[in-house]
Backbone as a ProteinNet text record, in pm:
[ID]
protein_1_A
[PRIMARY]
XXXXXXXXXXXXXXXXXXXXXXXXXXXXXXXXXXXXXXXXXXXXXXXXXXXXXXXXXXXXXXXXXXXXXXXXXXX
[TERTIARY]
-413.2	-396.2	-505.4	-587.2	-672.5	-605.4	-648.2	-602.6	-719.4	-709.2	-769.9	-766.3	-814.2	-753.3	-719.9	-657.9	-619.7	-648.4	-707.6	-762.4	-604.7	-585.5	-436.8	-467.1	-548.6	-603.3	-724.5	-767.5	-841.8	-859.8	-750.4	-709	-725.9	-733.4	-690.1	-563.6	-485.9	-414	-405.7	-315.5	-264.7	-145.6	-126.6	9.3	61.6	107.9	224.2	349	316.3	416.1	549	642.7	791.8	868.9	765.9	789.9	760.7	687.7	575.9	690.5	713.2	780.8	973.7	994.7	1120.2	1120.9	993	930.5	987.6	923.2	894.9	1024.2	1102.1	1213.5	1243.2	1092.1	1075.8	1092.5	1138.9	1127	999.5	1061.1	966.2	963.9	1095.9	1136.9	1128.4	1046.6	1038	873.7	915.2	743.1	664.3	562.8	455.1	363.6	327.7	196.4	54	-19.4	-138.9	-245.2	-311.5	-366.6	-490.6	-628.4	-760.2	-769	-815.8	-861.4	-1059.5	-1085.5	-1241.6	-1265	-1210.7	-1262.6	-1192.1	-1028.1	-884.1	-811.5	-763.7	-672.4	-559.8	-460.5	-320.6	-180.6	-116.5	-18.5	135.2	208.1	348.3	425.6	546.3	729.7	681.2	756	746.2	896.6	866.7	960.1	1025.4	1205.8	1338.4	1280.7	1256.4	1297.5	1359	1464.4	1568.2	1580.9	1522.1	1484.8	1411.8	1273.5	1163.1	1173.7	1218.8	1279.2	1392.1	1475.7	1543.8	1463.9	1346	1291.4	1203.2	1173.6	1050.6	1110	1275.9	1385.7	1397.5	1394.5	1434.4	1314.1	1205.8	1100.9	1042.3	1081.6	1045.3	1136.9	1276.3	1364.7	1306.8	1313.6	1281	1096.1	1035.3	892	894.4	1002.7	1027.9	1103.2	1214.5	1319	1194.1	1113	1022.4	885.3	869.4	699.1	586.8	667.7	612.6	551.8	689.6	708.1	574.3	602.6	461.9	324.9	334.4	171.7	133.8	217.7	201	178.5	275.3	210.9	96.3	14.6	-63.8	-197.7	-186	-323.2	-327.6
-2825.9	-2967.8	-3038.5	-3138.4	-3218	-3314	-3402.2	-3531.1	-3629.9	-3740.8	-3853.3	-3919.3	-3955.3	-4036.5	-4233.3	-4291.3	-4411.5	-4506.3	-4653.1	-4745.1	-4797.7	-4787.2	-4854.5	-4929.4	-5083.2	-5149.1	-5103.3	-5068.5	-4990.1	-4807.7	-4781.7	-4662.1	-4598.4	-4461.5	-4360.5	-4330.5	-4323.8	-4244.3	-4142.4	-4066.6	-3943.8	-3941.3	-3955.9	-3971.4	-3845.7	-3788.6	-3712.3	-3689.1	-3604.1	-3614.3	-3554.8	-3644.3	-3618.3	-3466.8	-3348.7	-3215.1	-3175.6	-3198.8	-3095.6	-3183	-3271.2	-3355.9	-3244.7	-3288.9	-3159	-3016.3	-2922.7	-2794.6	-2787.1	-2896.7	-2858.9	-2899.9	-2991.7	-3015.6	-3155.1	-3237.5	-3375.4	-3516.4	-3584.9	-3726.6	-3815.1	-3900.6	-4052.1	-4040.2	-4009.7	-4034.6	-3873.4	-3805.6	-3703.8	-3685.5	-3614.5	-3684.8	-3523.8	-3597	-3455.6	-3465	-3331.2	-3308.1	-3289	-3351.3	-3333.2	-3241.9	-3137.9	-3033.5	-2965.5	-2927.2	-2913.7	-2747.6	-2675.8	-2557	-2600.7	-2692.8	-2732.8	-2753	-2714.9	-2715.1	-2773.1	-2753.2	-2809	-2891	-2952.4	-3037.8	-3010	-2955.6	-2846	-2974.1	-3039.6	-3096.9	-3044.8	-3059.6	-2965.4	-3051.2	-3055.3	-3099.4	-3054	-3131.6	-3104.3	-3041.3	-2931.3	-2807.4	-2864.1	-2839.4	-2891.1	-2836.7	-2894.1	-2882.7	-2709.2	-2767.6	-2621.3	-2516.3	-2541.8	-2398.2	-2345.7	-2440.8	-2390.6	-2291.8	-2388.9	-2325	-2191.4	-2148.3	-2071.5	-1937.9	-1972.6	-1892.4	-1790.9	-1880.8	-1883.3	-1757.8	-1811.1	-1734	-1598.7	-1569	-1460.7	-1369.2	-1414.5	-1309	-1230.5	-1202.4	-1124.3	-980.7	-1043	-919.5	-852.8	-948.1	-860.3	-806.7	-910.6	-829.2	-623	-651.4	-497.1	-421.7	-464.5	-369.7	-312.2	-405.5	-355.8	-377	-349.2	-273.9	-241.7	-119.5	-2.1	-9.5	-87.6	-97.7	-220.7	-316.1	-465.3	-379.3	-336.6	-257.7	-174.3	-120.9	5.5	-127.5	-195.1	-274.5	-350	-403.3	-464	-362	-249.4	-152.2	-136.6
-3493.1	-3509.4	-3429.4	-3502	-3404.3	-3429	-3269.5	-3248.3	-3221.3	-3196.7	-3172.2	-3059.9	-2939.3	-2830.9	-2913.2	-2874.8	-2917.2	-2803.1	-2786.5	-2695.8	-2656.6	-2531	-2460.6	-2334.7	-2413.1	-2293.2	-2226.4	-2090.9	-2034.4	-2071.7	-2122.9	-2096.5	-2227.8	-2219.3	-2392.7	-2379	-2483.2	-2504.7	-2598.2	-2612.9	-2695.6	-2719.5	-2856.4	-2964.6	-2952.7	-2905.3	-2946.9	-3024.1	-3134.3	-3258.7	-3221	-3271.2	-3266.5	-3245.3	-3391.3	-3387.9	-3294.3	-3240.9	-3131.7	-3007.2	-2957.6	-2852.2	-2899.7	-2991.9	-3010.7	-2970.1	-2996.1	-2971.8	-2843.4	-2763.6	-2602.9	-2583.1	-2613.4	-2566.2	-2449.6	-2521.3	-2408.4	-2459.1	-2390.9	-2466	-2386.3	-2445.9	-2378.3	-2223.1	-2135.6	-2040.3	-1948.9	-2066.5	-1931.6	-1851.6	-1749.7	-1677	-1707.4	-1735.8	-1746.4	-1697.8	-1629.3	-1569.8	-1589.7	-1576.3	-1668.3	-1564.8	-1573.4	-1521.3	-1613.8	-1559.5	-1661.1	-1559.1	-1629.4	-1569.5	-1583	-1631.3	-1622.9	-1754.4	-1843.1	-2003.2	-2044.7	-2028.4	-2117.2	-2042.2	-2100.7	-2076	-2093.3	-2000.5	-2040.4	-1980.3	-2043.5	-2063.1	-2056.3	-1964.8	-1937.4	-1868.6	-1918.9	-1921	-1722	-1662.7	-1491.8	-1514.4	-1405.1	-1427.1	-1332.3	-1324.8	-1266.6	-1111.9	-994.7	-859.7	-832.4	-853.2	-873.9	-892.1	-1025.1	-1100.1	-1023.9	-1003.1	-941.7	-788.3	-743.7	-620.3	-598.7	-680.2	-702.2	-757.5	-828.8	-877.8	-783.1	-665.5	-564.8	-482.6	-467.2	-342.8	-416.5	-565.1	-650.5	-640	-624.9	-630.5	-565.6	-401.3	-330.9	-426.9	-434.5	-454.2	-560.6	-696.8	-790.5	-766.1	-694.9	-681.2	-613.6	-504.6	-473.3	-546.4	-614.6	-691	-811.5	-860.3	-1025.2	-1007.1	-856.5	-795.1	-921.4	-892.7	-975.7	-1111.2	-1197.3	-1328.4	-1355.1	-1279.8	-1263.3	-1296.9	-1182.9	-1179.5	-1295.8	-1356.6	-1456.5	-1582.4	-1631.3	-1733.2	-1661	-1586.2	-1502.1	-1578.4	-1592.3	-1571.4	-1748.4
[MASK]
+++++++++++++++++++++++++++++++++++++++++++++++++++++++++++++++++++++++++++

């Protein structure tokens, strides 16, 4: 899909279609992060606090319980 930027005052914007806004699972009212690795422009739903954090506390364990298994798909 190509897009177009659109004039919003000073500013561009980018339309985001309804399907693609359903896909991700975001509305109007959810906040997203906008982030470039230097080339792209990568656009993402801001991940729940919570989750995030819960996820952070979960990964030492499972990093040691499935060591092994990481590294072997890794190579």
């Amino acid at each position: 899909m190509t897009k177009h930027l659109t004039a919003h005052g000073n500013s561009a914007a980018l339309v985001i279609d309804k399907p693609i806004m359903e896909l991700l699972s975001i509305t109007m009212e959810t906040p997203l992060e906008i982030t470039t690795d230097g080339k792209n422009l990568i656009i993402s739903p801001v991940r729940d606090a919570s989750r995030e954090k819960k996820f952070k506390a979960a990964l030492p364990r499972v990093m040691s319980k499935h060591d092994k298994t990481f590294r072997r798909l890794a190579e």
